[in-house]
RODO-318860 format. One line per 2 residues: number of its first residue (from 1); their letters; for each residue x, y, z of C-alpha. Coordinates in Angstrom, 2 decimals, always signed. Layout:
# residues N
NUM = a = X:Y:Z | ...;
***
This chain:
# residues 423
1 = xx = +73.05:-88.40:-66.88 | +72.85:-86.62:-70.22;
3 = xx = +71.00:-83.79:-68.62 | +74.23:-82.99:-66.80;
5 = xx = +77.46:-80.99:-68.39 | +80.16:-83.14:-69.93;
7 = xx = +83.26:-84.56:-67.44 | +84.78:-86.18:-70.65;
9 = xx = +83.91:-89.84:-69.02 | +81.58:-90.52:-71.22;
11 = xx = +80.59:-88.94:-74.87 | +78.45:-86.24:-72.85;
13 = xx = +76.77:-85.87:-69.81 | +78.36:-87.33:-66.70;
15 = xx = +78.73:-90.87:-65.60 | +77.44:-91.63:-61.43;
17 = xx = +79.19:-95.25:-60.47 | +77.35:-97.22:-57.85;
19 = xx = +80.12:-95.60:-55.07 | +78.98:-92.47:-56.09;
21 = xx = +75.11:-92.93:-55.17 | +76.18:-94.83:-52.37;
23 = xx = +77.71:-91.59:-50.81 | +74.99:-89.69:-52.18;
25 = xx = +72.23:-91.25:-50.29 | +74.79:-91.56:-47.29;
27 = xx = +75.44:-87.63:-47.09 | +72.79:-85.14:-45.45;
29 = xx = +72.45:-83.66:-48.84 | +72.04:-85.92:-52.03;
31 = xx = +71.31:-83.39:-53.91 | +74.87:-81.39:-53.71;
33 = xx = +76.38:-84.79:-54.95 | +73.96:-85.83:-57.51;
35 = xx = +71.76:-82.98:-58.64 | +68.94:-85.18:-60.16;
37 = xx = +66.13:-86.46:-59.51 | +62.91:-87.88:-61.24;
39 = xx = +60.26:-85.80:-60.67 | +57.46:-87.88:-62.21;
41 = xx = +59.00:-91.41:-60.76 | +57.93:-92.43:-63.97;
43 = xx = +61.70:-94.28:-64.53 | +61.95:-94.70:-61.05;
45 = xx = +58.59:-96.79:-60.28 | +59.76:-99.09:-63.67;
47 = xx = +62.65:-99.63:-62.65 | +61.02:-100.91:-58.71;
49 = xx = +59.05:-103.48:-60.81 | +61.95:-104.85:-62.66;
51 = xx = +64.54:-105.28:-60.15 | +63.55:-103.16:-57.12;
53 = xx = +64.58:-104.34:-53.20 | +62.70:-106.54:-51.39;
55 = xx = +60.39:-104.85:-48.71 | +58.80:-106.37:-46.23;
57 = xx = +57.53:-103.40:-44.64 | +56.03:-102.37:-47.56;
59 = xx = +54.86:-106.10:-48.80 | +56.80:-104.99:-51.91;
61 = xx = +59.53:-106.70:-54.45 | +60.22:-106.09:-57.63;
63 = xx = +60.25:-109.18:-60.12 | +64.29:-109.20:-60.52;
65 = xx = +65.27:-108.24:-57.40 | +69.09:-109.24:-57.61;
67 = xx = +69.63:-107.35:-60.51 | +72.05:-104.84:-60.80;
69 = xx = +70.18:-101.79:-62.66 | +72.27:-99.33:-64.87;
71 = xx = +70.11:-96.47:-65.76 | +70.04:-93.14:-68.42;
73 = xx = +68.49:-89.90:-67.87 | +67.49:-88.63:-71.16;
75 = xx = +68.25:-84.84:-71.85 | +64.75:-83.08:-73.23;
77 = xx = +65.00:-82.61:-76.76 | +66.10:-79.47:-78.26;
79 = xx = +63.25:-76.00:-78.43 | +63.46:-75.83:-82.22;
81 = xx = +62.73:-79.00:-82.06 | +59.72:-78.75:-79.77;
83 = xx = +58.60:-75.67:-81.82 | +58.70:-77.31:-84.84;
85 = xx = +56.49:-80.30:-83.56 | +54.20:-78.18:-81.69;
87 = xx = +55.25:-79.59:-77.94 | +54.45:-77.71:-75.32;
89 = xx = +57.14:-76.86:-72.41 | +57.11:-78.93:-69.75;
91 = xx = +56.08:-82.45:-71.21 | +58.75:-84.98:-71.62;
93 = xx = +59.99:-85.28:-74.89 | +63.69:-86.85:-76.30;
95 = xx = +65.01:-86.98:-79.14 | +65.69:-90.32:-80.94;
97 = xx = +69.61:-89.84:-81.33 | +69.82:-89.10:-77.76;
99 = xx = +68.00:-92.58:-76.90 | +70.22:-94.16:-79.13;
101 = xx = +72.93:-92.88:-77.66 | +71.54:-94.04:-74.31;
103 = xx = +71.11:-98.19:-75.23 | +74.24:-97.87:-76.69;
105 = xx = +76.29:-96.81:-73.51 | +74.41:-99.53:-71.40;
107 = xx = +75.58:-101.75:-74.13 | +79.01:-100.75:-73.97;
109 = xx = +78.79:-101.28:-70.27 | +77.12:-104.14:-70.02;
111 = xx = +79.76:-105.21:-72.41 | +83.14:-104.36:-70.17;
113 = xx = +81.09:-105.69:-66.84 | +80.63:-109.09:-69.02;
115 = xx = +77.25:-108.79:-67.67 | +73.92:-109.74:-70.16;
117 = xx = +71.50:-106.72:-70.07 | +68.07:-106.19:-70.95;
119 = xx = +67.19:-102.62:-71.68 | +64.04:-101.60:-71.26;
121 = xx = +62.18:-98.63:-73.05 | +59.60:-96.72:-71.54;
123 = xx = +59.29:-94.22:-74.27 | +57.50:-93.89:-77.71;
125 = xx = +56.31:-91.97:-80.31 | +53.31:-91.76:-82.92;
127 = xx = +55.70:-90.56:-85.72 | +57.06:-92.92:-89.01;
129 = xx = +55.44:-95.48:-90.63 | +54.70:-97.65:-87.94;
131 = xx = +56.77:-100.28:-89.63 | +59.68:-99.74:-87.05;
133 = xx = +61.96:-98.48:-90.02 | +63.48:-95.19:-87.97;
135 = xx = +66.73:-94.86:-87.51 | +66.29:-96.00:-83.66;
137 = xx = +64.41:-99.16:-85.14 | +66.86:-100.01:-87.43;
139 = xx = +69.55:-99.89:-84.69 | +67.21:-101.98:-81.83;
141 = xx = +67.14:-104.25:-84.98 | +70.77:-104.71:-85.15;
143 = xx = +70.69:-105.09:-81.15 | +68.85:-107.88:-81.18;
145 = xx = +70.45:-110.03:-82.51 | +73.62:-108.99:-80.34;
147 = xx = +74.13:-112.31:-78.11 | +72.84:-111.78:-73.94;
149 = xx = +71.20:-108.69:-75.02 | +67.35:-108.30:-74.78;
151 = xx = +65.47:-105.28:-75.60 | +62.19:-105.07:-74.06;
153 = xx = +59.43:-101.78:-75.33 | +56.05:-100.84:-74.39;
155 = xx = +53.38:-100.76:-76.79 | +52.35:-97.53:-75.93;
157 = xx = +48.74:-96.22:-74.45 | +47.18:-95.13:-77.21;
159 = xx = +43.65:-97.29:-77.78 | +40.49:-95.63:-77.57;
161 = xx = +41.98:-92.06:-78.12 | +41.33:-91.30:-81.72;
163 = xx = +44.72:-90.68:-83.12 | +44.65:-92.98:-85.93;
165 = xx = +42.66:-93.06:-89.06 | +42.79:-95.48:-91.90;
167 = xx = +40.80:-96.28:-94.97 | +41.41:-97.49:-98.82;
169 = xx = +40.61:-95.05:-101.43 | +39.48:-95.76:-104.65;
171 = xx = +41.19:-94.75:-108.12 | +40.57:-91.09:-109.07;
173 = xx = +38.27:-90.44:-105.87 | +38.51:-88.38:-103.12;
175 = xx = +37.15:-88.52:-99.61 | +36.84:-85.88:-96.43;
177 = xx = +38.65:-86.95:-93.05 | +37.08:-84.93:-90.43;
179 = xx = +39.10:-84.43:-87.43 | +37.77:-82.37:-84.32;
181 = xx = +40.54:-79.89:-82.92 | +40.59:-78.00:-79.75;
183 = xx = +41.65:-74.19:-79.97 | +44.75:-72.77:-80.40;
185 = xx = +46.45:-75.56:-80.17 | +49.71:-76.93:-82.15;
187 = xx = +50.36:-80.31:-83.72 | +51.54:-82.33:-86.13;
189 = xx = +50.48:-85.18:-88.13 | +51.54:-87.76:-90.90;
191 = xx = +49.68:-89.11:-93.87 | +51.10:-92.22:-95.06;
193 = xx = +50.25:-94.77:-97.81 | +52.13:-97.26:-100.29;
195 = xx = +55.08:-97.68:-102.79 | +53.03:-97.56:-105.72;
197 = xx = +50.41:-94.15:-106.07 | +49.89:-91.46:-105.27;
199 = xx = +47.99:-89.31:-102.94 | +47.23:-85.23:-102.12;
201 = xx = +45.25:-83.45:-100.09 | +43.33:-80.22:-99.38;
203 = xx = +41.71:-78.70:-96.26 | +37.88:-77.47:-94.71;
205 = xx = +37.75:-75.12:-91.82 | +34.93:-75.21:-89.67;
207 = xx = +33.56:-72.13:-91.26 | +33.43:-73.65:-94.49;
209 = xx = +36.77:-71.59:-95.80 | +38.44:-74.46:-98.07;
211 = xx = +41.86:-74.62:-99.88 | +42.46:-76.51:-103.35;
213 = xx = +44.25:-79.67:-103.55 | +47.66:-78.75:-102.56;
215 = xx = +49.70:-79.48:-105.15 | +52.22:-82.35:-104.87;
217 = xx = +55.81:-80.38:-104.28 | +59.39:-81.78:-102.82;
219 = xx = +59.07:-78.49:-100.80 | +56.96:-77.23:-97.47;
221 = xx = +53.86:-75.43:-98.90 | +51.97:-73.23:-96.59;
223 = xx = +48.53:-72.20:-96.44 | +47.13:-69.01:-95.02;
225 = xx = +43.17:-69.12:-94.32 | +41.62:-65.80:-94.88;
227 = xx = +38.94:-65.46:-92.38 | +40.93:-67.95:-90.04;
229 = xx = +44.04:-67.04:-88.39 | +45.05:-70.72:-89.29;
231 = xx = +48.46:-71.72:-90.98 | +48.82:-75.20:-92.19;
233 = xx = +52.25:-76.48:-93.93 | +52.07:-79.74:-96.22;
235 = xx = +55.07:-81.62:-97.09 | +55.55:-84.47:-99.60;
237 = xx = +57.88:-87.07:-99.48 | +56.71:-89.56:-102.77;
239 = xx = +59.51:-91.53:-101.15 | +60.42:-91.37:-98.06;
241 = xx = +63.77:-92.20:-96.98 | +63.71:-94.97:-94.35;
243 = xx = +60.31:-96.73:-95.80 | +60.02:-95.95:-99.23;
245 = xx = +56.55:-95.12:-98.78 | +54.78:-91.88:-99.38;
247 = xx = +54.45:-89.39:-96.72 | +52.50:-85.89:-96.56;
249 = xx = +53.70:-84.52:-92.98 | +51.31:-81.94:-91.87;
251 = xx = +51.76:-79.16:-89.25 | +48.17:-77.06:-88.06;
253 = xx = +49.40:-73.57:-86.18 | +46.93:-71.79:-84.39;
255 = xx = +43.64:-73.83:-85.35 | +40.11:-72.81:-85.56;
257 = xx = +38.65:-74.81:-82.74 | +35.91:-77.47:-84.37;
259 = xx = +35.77:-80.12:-87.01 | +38.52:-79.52:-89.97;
261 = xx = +37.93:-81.91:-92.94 | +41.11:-83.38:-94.83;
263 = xx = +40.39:-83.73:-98.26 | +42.01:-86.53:-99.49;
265 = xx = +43.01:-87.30:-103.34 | +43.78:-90.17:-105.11;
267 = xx = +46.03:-89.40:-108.01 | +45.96:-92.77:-109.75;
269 = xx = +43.33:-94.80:-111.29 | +44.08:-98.06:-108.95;
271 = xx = +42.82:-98.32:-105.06 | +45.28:-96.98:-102.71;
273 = xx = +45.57:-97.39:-98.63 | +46.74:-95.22:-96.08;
275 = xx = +46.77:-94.03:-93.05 | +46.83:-90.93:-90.94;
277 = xx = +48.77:-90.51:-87.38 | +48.33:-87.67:-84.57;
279 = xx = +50.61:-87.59:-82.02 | +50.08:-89.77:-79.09;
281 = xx = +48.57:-88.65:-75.95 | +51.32:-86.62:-74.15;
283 = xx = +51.67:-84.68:-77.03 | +48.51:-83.50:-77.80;
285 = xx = +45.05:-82.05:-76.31 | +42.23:-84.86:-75.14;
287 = xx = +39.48:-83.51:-77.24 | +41.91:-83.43:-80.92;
289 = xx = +40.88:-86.49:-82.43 | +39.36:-88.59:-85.29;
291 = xx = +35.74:-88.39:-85.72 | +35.55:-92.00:-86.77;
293 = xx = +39.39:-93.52:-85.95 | +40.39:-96.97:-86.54;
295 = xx = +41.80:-98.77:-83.15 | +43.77:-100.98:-84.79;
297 = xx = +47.56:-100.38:-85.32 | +47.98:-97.97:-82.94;
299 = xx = +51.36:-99.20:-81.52 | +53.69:-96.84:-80.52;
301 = xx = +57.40:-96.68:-82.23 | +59.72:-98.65:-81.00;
303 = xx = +57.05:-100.84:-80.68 | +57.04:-101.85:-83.99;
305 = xx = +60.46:-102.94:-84.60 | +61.09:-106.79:-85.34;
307 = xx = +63.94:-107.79:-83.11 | +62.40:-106.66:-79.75;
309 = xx = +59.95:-107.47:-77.15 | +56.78:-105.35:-77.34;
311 = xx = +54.59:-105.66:-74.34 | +50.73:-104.58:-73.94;
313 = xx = +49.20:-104.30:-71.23 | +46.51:-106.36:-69.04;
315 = xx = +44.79:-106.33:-65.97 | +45.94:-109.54:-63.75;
317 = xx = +43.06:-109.47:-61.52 | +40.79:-110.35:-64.19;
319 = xx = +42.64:-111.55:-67.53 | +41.12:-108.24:-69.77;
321 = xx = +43.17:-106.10:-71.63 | +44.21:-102.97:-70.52;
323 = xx = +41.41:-100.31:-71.95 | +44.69:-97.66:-73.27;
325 = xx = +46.76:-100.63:-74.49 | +47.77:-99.48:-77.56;
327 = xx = +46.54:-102.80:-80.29 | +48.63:-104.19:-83.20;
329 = xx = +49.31:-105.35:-85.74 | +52.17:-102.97:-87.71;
331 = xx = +50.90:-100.96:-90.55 | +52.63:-103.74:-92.52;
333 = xx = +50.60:-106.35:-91.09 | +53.63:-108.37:-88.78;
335 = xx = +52.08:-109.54:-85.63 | +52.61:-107.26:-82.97;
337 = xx = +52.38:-107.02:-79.73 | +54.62:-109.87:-79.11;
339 = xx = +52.90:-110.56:-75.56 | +50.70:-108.86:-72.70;
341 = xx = +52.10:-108.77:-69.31 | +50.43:-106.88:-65.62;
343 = xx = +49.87:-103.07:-66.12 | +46.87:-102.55:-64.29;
345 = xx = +46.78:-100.95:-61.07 | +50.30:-102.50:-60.28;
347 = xx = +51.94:-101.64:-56.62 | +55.05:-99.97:-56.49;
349 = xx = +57.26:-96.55:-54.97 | +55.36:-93.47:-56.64;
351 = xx = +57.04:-91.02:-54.80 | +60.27:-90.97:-52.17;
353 = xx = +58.27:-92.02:-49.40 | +54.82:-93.40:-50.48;
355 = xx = +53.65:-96.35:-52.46 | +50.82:-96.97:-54.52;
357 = xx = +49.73:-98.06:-57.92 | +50.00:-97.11:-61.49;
359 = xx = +48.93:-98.53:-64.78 | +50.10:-98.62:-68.75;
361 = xx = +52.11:-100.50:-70.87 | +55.80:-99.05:-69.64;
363 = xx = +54.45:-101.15:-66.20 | +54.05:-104.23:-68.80;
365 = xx = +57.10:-103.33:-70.12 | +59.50:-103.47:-66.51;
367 = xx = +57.48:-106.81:-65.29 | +58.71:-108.38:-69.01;
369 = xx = +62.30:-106.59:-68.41 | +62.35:-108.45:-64.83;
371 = xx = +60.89:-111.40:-66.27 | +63.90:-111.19:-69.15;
373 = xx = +66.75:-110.67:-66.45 | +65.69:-114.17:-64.80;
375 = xx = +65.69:-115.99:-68.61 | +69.20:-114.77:-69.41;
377 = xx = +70.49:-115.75:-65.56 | +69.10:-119.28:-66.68;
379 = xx = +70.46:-119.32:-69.96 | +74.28:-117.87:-69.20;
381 = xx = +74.68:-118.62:-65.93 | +72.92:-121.70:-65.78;
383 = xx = +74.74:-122.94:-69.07 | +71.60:-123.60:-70.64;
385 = xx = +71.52:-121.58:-74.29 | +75.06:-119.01:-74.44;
387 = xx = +73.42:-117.81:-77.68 | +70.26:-116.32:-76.55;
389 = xx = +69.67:-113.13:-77.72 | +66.09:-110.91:-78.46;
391 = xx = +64.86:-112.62:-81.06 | +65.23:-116.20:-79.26;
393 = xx = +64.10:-114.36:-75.33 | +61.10:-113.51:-77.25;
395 = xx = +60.58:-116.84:-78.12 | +61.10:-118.39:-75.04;
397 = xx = +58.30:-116.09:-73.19 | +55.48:-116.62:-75.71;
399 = xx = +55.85:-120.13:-75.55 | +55.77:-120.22:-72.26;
401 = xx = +52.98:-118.02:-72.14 | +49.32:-118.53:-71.33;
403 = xx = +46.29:-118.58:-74.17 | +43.22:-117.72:-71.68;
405 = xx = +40.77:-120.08:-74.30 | +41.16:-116.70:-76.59;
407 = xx = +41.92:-116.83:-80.38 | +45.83:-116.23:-81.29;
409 = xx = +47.37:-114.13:-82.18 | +45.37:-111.05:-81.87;
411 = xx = +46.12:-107.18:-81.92 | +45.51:-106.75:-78.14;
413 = xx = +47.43:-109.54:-76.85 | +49.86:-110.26:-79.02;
415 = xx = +50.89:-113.66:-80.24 | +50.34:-116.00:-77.37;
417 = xx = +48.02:-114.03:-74.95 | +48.76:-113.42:-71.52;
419 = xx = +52.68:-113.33:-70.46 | +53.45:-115.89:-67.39;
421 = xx = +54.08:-113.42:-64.62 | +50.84:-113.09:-62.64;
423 = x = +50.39:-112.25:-59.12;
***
């Protein structure tokens, strides 16, 4: 539990051993022993699909059911931090070194148990390039190809919401992005385009009051709106440090509510792509959006990273895709998803004493963990491929994965279509 105070056991937060629970759920009073629990059952109702108990009573299993599960509460991430992005109290939010710091103590386990482990991710963000080149990607990328390890991510939920915006822009033009923003309200967003170029921007209130073209600075610029009580701060990174790429990170305080138009500036005389993120959906209000988004690569990081297995989400009943799955490919153009698995109205504990269904790609995500746990029991313990790792788990599942007569690979489904599991 990271959320808890240090007992020096592990590098902070406290460590619960499976005798521990066990005395917990014994005792009138869990709670004195174990003061957690998950509120949403967000992590709890993943974990049920992957490896949960059979029930009878409940017609319920989960699709690993002998699985041992070791499991990380996140702690929230930091106020300044939350401040500085705009997040409201209350949502969930984590910081990336603390998730690190999470895979890499169920590694470490995993590791002195001599047991293979899939870890499964749940969580995501709109932020980076969408290449899966932050620091968290570059370390899942060094996981997998760690022997008996599988990492398994959701896609994320973000089609149809109007977060993302892309276009090419033409040498020496400009063009206005208009984005519709609810009142009052916080966020962030990134601008990102190429190695070679170079773009600026400006801004449109929806009263008309406009700024210049901010100049291109290696500082934070802000701009004050006269007759709005608007602040806006622009950032330029001509290279930024994990990509290379150019990035203008953008934070609106207190916005006007209606459309705001991005002016946006090509500085050179050849063509020059890009593309513009909000944050995804927890993170910001329903109505902020895109007036004309693009639905393609709206992947969620992790999801983006190489080495691991990114899951979208589709509706077993009937084959179609999940309407929220978030759709590929990587803003570099590498096929992603890697495969679709159930996340539709799925069964499963959604509180302590009732059952019922959810849907998204983190439900994807736990059937693809469970389905993972059952290929590395065959390939370890049945002595049939000691090297198996990610990269070669990934393998194994598309190929054994179902087309559906549909064209591969595609952004929704991911390189071969539908995943094997179905009910």
């Amino acid at each position: 539990m990271q959320t808890e105070e240090g007992n020096g056991e592990v590098p902070y937060g406290v460590e619960y051993k499976k005798e521990d629970i066990t005395r917990a759920l014994q005792s009138d009073n869990p709670r004195e022993m174990i003061p957690h629990q998950d509120i949403d059952y967000h992590g709890t109702f993943m974990a049920a699909i992957a490896a949960g108990n059979i029930s009878e009573e409940e017609d319920f299993t989960g699709v690993a059911p002998n699985a041992t599960i070791l499991m990380v509460k996140l702690k929230e991430a930091k106020e300044n931090l939350r401040s500085f992005y705009g997040i409201k109290s209350g949502i969930p939010c984590y910081q990336e070194n603390d998730i690190m710091m999470g895979v890499e103590y169920l590694r470490q386990k995993a590791r002195q148990m001599q047991r293979a482990l899939v870890i499964c991710l749940g969580v995501g963000s709109n932020s980076g390039s969408h290449e899966g080149m932050l620091p968290l990607g570059a370390y899942l990328n060094q996981v997998g190809s760690i022997g008996g390890v599988c990492t398994v991510v959701a896609g994320g939920n973000e089609n149809n919401l109007g977060h993302h915006f892309a276009s090419i822009l033409g040498g020496g033009a400009d063009e206005e992005v208009e984005l519709d923003v609810e009142e009052n309200e916080d966020f962030t967003m990134e601008l990102w385009s190429g190695t070679i170029g170079s773009l600026s921007i400006g801004f449109v209130s929806p009263s008309g009051e406009f700024t210049e073209r901010v100049p291109v600075r290696s500082y934070e610029q802000t701009i004050d709106f006269v007759f709005e009580k608007t602040k806006i701060f622009v950032h330029y990174e001509r290279v930024e440090y994990y990509s290379g790429k150019e990035l203008i990170a953008i934070r609106v305080r207190n916005p006007t509510e209606g459309i705001w138009r991005i002016r946006v500036y090509n500085l050179d005389t050849e063509s020059i792509p890009y593309n513009i993120w909000l944050p995804m959906r927890e993170f910001i209000s329903e109505r902020t959006a895109f007036i004309y988004p693009s639905p393609d690569v709206t992947l969620c990081e992790p999801g983006n990273v190489n080495r691991v297995i990114t899951v979208a989400a589709f509706n077993h009943r009937n084959n179609s895709i999940f309407l929220e799955s978030s759709r590929g490919y990587t803003a570099n153009n590498s096929i992603k998803p890697d495969i679709a698995a159930p996340g539709v109205d799925v069964y499963g504990p959604v509180s302590r004493l009732r059952y019922g269904e959810r849907s998204g790609t983190s439900i994807s995500a736990a059937h693809t963990a469970g389905v993972a746990a059952m290929l590395l029991e065959w390939a370890i313990i049945g002595q049939n491929d000691f090297r198996i790792n990610t990269v070669t788990c990934k393998y194994y599942l598309i190929r054994g994965a179902r087309k559906e007569n549909m064209t591969v690979p595609n952004r929704s489904f991911g390189d071969y279509g539908n995943k094997v599991l179905s009910y």
